[in-house]
ZAMARGU-4260 file (C-alpha; in steps of 0.2 Angstrom, whole numbers, plus 5000, padded with zeros to 4 digits):
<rodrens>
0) 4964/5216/4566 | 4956/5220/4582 | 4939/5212/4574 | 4945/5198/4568 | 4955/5195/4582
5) 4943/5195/4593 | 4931/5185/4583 | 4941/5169/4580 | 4943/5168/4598 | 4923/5170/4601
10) 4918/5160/4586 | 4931/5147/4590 | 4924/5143/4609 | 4906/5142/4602 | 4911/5130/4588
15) 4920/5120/4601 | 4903/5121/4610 | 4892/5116/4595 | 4905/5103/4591 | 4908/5094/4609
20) 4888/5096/4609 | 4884/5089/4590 | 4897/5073/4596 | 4891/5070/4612 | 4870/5067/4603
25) 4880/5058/4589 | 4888/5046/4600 | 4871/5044/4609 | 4859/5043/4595 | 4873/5030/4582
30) 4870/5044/4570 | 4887/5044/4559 | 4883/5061/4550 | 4881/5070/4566 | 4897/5064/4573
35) 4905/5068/4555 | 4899/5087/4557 | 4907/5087/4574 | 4923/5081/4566 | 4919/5095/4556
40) 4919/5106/4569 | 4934/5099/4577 | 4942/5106/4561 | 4935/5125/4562 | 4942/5126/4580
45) 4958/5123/4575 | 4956/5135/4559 | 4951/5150/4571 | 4962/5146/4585 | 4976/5147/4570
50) 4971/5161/4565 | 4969/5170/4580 | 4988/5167/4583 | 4993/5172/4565 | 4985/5188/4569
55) 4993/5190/4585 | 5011/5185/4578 | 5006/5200/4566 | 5002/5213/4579 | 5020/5210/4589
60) 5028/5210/4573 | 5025/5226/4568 | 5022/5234/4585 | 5006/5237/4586 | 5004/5244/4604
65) 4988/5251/4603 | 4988/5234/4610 | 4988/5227/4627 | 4996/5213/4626 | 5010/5222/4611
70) 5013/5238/4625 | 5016/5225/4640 | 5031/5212/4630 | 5037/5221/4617 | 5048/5235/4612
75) 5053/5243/4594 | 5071/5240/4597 | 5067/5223/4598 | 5074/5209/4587 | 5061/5202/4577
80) 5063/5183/4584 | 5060/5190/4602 | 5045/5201/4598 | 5039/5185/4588 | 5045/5173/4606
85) 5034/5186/4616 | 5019/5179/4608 | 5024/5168/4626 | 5028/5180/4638 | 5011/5184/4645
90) 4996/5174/4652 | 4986/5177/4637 | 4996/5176/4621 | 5004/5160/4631 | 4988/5153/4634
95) 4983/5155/4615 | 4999/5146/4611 | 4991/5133/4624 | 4973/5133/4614 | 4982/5131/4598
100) 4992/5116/4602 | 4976/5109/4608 | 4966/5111/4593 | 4980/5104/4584 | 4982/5088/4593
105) 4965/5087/4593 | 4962/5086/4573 | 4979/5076/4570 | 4969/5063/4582 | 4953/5066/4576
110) 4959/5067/4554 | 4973/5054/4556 | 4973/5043/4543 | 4977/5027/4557 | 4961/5032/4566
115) 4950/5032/4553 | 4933/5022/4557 | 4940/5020/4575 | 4923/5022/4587 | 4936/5029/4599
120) 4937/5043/4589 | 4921/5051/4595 | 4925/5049/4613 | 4941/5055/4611 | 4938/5072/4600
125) 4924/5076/4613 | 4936/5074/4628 | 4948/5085/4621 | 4934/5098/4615 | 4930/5100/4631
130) 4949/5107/4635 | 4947/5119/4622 | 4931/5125/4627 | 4938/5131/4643 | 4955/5137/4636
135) 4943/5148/4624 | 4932/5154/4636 | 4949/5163/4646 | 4955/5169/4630 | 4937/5179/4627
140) 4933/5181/4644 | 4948/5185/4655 | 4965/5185/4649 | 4962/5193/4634 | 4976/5194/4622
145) 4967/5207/4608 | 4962/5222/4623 | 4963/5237/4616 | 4971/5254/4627 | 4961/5270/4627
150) 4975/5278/4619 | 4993/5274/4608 | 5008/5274/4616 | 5024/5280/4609 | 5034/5263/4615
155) 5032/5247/4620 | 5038/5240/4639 | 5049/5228/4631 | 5052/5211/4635 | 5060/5206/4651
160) 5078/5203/4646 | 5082/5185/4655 | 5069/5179/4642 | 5080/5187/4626 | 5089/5169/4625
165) 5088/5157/4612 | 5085/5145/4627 | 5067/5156/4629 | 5063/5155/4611 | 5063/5137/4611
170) 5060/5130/4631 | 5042/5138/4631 | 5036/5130/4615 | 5043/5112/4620 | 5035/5112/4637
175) 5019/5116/4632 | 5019/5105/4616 | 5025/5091/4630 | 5010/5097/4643 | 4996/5098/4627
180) 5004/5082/4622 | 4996/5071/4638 | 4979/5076/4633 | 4982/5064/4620 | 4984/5049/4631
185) 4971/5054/4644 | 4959/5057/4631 | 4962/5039/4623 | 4962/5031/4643 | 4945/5041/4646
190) 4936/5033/4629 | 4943/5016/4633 | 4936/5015/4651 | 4918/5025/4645 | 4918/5010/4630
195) 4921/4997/4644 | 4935/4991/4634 | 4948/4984/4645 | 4961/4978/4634 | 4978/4986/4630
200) 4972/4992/4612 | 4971/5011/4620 | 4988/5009/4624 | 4994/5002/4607 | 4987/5018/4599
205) 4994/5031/4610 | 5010/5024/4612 | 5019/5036/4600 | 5009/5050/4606 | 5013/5047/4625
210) 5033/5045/4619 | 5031/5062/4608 | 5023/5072/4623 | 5035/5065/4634 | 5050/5069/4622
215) 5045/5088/4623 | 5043/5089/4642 | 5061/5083/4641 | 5068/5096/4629 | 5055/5108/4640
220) 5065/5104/4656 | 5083/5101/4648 | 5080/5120/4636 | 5075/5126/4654 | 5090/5121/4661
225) 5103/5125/4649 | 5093/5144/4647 | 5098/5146/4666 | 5115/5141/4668 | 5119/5154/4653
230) 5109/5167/4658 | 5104/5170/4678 | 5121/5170/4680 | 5123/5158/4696 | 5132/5145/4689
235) 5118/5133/4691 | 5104/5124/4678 | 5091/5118/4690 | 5085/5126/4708 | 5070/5115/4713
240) 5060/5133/4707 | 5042/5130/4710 | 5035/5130/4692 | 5054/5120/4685 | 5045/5106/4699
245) 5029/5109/4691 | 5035/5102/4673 | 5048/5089/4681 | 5033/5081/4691 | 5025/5077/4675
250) 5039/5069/4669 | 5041/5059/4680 | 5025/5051/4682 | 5023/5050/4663 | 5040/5040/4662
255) 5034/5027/4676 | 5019/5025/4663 | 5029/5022/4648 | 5040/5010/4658 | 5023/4999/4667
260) 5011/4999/4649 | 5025/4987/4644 | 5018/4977/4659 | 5002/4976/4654 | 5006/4975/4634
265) 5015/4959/4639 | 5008/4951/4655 | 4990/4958/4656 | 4996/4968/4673 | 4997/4984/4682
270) 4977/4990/4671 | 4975/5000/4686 | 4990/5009/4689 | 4993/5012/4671 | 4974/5023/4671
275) 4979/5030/4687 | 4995/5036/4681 | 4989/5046/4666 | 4976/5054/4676 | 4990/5060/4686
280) 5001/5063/4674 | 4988/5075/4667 | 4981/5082/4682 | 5000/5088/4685 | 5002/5099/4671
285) 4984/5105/4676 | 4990/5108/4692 | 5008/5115/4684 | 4999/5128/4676 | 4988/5134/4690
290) 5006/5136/4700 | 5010/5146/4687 | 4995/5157/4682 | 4988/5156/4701 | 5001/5170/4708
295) 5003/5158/4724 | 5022/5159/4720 | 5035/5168/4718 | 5046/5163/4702 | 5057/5170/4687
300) 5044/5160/4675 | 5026/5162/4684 | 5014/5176/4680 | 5017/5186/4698 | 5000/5197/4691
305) 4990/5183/4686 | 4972/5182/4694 | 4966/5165/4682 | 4974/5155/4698 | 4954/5151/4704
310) 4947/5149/4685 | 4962/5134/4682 | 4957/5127/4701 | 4939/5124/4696 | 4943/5116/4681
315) 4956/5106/4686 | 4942/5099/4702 | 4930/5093/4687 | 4943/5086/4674 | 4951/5075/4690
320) 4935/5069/4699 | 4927/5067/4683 | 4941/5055/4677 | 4941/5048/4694 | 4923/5044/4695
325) 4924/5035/4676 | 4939/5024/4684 | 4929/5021/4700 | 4915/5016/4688 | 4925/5002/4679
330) 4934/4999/4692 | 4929/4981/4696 | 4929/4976/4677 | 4949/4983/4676 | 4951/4972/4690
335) 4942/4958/4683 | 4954/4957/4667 | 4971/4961/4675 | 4983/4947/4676 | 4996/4944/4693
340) 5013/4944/4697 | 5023/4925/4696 | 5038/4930/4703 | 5047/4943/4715 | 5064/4941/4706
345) 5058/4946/4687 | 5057/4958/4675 | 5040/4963/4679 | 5045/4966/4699 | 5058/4978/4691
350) 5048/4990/4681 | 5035/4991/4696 | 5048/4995/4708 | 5055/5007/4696 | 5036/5014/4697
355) 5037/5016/4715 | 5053/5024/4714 | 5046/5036/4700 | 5031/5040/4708 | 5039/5042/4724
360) 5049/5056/4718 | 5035/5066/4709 | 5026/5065/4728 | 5042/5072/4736 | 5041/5086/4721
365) 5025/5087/4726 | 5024/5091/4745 | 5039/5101/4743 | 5032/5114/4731 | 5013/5114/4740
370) 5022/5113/4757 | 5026/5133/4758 | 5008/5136/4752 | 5000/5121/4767 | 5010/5131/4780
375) 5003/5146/4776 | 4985/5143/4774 | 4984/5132/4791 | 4998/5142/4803 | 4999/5158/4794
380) 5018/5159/4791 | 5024/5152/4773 | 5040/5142/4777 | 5053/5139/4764 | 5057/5122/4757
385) 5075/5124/4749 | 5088/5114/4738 | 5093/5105/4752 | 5077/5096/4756 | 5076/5091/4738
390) 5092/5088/4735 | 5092/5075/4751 | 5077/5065/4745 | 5077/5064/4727 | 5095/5060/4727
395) 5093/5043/4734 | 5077/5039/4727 | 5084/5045/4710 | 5101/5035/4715 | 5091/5017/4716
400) 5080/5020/4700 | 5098/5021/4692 | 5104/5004/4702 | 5084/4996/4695 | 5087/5003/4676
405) 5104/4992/4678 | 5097/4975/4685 | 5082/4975/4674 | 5092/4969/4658 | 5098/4956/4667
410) 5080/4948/4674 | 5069/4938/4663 | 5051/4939/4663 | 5039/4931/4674 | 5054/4922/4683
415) 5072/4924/4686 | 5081/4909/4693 | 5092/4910/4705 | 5108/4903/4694 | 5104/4914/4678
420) 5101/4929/4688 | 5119/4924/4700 | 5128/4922/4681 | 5121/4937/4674 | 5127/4950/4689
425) 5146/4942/4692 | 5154/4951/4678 | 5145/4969/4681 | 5147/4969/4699 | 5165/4964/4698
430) 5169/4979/4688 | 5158/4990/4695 | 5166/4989/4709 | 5183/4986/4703 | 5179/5006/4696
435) 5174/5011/4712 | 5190/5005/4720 | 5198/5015/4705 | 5189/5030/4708 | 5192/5031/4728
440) 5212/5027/4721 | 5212/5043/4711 | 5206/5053/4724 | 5185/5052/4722 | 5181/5050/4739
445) 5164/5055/4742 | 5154/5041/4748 | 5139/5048/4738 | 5152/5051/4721 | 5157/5033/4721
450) 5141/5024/4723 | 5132/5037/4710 | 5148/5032/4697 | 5150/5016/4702 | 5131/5013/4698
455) 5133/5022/4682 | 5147/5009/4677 | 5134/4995/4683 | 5122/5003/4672 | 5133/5006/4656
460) 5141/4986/4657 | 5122/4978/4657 | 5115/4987/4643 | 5131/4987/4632 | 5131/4967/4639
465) 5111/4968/4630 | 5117/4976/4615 | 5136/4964/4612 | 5122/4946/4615 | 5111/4954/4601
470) 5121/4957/4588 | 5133/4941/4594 | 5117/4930/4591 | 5112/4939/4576 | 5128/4937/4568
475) 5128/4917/4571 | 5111/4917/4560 | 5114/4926/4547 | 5133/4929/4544 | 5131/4947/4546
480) 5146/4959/4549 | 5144/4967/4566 | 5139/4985/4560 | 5125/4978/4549 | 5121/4968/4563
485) 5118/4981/4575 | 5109/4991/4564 | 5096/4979/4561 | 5095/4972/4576 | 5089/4991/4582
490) 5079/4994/4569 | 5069/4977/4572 | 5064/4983/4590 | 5066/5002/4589 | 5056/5003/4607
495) 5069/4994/4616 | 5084/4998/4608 | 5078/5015/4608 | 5075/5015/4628 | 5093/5011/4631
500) 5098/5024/4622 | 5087/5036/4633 | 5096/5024/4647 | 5112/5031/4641 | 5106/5047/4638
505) 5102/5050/4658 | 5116/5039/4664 | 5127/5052/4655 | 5116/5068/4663 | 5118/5057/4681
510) 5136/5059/4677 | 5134/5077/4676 | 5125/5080/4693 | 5135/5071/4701 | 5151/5078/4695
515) 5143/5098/4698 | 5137/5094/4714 | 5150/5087/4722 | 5166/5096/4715 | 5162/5113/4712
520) 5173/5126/4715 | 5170/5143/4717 | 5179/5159/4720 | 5175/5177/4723 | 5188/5193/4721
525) 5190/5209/4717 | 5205/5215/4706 | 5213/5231/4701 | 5219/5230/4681 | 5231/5217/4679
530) 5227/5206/4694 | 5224/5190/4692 | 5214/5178/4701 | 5217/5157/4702 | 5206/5142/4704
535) 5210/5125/4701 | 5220/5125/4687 | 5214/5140/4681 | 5224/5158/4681 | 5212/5171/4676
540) 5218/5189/4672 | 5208/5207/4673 | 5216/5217/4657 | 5203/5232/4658 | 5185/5237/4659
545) 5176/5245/4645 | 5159/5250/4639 | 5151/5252/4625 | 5133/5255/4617 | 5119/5243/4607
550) 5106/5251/4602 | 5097/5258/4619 | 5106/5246/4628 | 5123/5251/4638 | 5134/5237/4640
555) 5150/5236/4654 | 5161/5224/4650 | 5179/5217/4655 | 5193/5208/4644 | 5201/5193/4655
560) 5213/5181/4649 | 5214/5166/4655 | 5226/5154/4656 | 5226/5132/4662 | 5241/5127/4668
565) 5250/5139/4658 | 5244/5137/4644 | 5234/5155/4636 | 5215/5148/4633 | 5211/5167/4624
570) 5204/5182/4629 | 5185/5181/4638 | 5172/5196/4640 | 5159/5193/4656 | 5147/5208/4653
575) 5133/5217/4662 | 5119/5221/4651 | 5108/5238/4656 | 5091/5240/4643 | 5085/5257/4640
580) 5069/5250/4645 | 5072/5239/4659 | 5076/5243/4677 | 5087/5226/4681 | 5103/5223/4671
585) 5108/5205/4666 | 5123/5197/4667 | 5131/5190/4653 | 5144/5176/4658 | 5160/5169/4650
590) 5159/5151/4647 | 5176/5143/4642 | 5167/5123/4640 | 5176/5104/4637 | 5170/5089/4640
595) 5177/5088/4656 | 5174/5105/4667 | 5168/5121/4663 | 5175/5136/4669 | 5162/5151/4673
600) 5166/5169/4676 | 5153/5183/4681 | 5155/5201/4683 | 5148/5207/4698 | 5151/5222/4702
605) 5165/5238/4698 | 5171/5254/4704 | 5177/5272/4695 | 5193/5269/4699 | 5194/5252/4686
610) 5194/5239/4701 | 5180/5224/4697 | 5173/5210/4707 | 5171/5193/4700 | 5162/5177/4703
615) 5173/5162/4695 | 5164/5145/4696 | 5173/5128/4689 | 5159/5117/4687 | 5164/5097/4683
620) 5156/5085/4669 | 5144/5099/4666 | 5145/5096/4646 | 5139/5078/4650 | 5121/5086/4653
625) 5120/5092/4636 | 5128/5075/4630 | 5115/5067/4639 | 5101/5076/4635 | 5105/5074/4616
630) 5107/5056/4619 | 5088/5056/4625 | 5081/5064/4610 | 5091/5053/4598 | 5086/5039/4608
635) 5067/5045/4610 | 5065/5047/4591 | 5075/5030/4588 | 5060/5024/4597 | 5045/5031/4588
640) 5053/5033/4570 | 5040/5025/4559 | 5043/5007/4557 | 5027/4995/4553 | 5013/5001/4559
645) 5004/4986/4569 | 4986/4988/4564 | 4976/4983/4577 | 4957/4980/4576 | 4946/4986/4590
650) 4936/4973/4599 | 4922/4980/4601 | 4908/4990/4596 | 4906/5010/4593 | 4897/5022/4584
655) 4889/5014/4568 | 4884/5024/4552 | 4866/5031/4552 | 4853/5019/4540 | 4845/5031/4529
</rodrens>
């Protein structure tokens, strides 16, 4: 297996050579059959970078630890899903995953049926060979996930426990099928300006691809997060942590470009931030993976004995100032063909402030994840940038992209007048703030609380006011009953209907935060059996502590039953987890969930004597994430569900067949 291994991954990068070479004469030279054999070849890297997978998948499976990579992530005892998840684990056998996904994008572009006879096609496969090329030549010639140890070992090292989580079987896959996915767009952006094509047509084709990568960097981020609050044990789902910022940054800059290609789609505008903004947007999960791979940082997800940070730095230098010297190169004919902004008040003005707001946000990411690494290169001390510094600046700039997502259904293009826009804003302000005087009634009384809800409701009204004026217009043409009408009027714009879903979707997860971070509680005691603890509501009762044994795994445990206002909720076991192969322990918590707080209990620590120590958290509206985050995906494959495809035909000139 070693052999075969090993030779997918060699013959692979020198197909991928032969193949990015074979394009780049056919493309020169108009000769269809040569750019047909580096199709050709686009398909061969995908079949050995499939197989060199399927072969690895094989080795963790059945333990093979004569090999490197099997030894370092896996164990016997392991479950079969989470020898199978380790495949992820490790810089190598992750960045295999990383070169499959790429070869697979790469011939669904390359073999899809709607790009057939499209000249980008060339342009595009060769751009994206040239990723694969370098992700190959790691897997043969640095991180190599086949390396064989001089002799067996009896047992493996086993797989570090906090990523034995169905969270970690799942999060990994997402974010890099979100990541890979971007190369998709840049790829598309890069043939367009090298064809001096400097219409929206790019665009138009890698619409659905752009919305597919960036629904996986939000299952990614949203997997990431629900994997920590169930399993670090602190009570929290997001910690600014250097590589969560690395796939957040991307986000954020790929939703300001799924917001401002509607721009140009429409009006002809923003050509030059729209290329900008996938060159970033690609550049970050270049720069994400250097974080992680570069051992610069310390993180629970990064690869603390990872030496590819140097290999990653050059290659992201030539992908990013080659990409900015094509732009700079058509720079004045992007300019040439853009149109310009009528009016401040309009719907245009929104989505580019919304841009600025988004991009503001990935820069304050940014600087505050490279900060710690600045100050240590120039002064020689690494100073730390914490939650509060993030929390303080994105909280506001996140805050006022909320307020602009809720004006911009109510602005018409080109211009808003002054009457419409007046009409339009009385009856969502009045009960926005009618709930805000509610709220500060009721006893929410932090300032930040009640503008964050109070811009929710704002938020909620105008988009349910969009979808009530639909369906109340459609029903006066056609007779329709309301359901029937809603339905069809969704389904005859699934891209916009299908962003106010993912509207909804983050207004829900803003409901969340908000709620969490401002009215927390927490508590910390120590109890002999029998003692009982309360917070909130909440009475919460130490029966015993109790051990018992899984496999080579001992497991300490304590029965609490826990009562709300009296009432007997049921009998909960927080435990801490010790693996026969693994120095730390993990804690495994005792979630009792609703829809309007969840109650948290961690067991910190005991003594011989039966006492125990507990952490008790009650953390508000924390189920309105997960609502929120389900409401994305819902609303992000609303969006993309295949309707009628809108042919479009390219309008201009590519590669022509060869005249024999």
């Amino acid at each position: 297996m070693n052999l075969v291994g090993n030779a997918s991954i060699y013959l692979g990068f020198v197909i991928a050579i032969y193949a990015l070479a074979i394009l780049i004469i056919g493309i020169l030279t108009k000769k269809q059959r040569l750019v047909d054999s580096g199709k050709g070849g686009v398909m061969a890297v995908f079949v050995c970078a499939s197989v060199a997978v399927a072969v690895l998948l094989y080795l963790l499976a059945t333990s093979k630890f004569q090999y490197e990579y099997v030894r370092d992530y896996t164990s016997s005892e392991l479950p079969l899903v989470y020898k199978l998840s380790a495949l992820w684990a490790g810089n190598a056998g992750s960045l295999l995953l990383w070169t499959f996904f790429l070869a697979m994008y790469t011939v669904m572009v390359a073999f899809s049926r709607k790009m057939k006879g499209n000249p980008m096609v060339p342009y595009i496969s060769a751009i994206m060979l040239a990723n694969s090329i370098f992700f190959f030549f790691i897997l043969g010639f640095v991180a190599e996930p086949f390396k064989l140890l001089g002799e067996v070992p009896a047992e493996g090292r086993g797989l570090n426990p906090m990523l034995q989580n169905p969270g970690m079987v799942i999060h990994p896959v997402t974010l890099y099928l979100g990541y890979v996915g971007l190369a998709v767009p840049f790829a598309f952006a890069m043939a367009a300006l090298i064809l001096k094509n400097m219409d929206d047509y790019w665009i138009k084709m890698t619409r659905r691809w752009t919305i597919i990568a960036w629904l996986f960097l939000s299952l990614g981020n949203i997997f990431g997060g629900q994997w920590a609050y169930v399993e670090l044990g602190w009570g929290g789902y997001w910690a600014w942590d250097p590589v969560e910022n690395a796939s957040f940054m991307p986000w954020l800059t790929t939703t300001a470009f799924l917001h401002s290609v509607m721009i140009q789609e429409r009006k002809n505008m923003l050509k030059v931030w729209n290329i900008s903004l996938i060159v970033i947007s690609y550049a970050l999960t270049l720069f994400g993976t250097f974080l992680v791979r570069s051992g610069v940082l310390t993180s629970v997800h990064a690869f603390a004995d990872s030496n590819l940070g140097m290999y990653f730095l050059i290659f992201m230098g030539i992908a990013v100032i080659g990409a900015l010297y094509i732009v700079m190169s058509r720079y004045s004919l992007i300019k040439r063909s853009a149109g310009e902004f009528q009016s401040f008040i309009s719907k245009e003005s929104s989505f580019l402030i919304n841009n600025l707001l988004l991009v503001g946000a990935a820069f304050a990411v940014f600087w505050g994840t490279i900060f710690p690494l600045v100050s240590e290169a120039v002064r020689g001390t690494k100073v730390t940038v914490g939650v509060p510094f993030f929390n303080k600046v994105e909280a506001p700039i996140l805050l006022s992209m909320m307020f602009i997502m809720a004006v911009c259904p109510l602005l018409a293009w080109q211009r808003s007048s002054i009457k419409n826009l007046r009409k339009n804003f009385i009856i969502p302000a009045f009960l926005s703030i009618a709930g805000m005087t509610l709220m500060v009634v009721l006893g929410i009384q932090k300032a930040w609380a009640v503008i964050g809800y109070g811009v929710i409701i704002f938020l909620f009204i105008t988009h349910y006011l969009e979808f009530y004026r639909g369906v109340k217009a459609r029903r006066k043409m056609t007779g329709e009953m309301p359901v029937v009408a809603l339905y069809r009027l969704m389904t005859k714009n699934r891209r916009r209907y299908g962003g106010y879903l993912v509207h909804f979707g983050i207004a829900f997860i803003a409901m969340g935060i908000i709620g969490s971070q401002n009215y927390d509680m927490e508590t910390m005691k120590t109890l002999k059996p029998g003692e009982s603890l309360d917070i909130k509501d909440y009475r919460v009762t130490y029966e015993k502590l109790d051990q018992r044994t899984e496999g080579i795994n001992d497991i300490v445990f304590t029965d609490l039953t826990v009562f709300q206002n009296g009432k007997r909720l049921g009998v909960y076991q927080p435990e801490k987890v010790f693996y026969g192969n693994w120095e730390e322990p993990s804690s495994e918590v005792a979630l009792i969930s609703s829809v309007v707080e969840d109650l948290y209990i961690v067991l910190s620590t005991w003594e011989e004597d039966g006492k125990a120590t507990f952490i008790v958290k009650v953390n508000p509206m924390m189920n309105w994430l997960w609502i929120g985050s389900a409401l994305i995906v819902i609303g992000s494959l609303f969006a993309v569900w295949n309707g009628k495809y809108q042919h479009n035909t390219p309008r201009y000139s590519g590669v022509t067949r060869e005249v024999a």
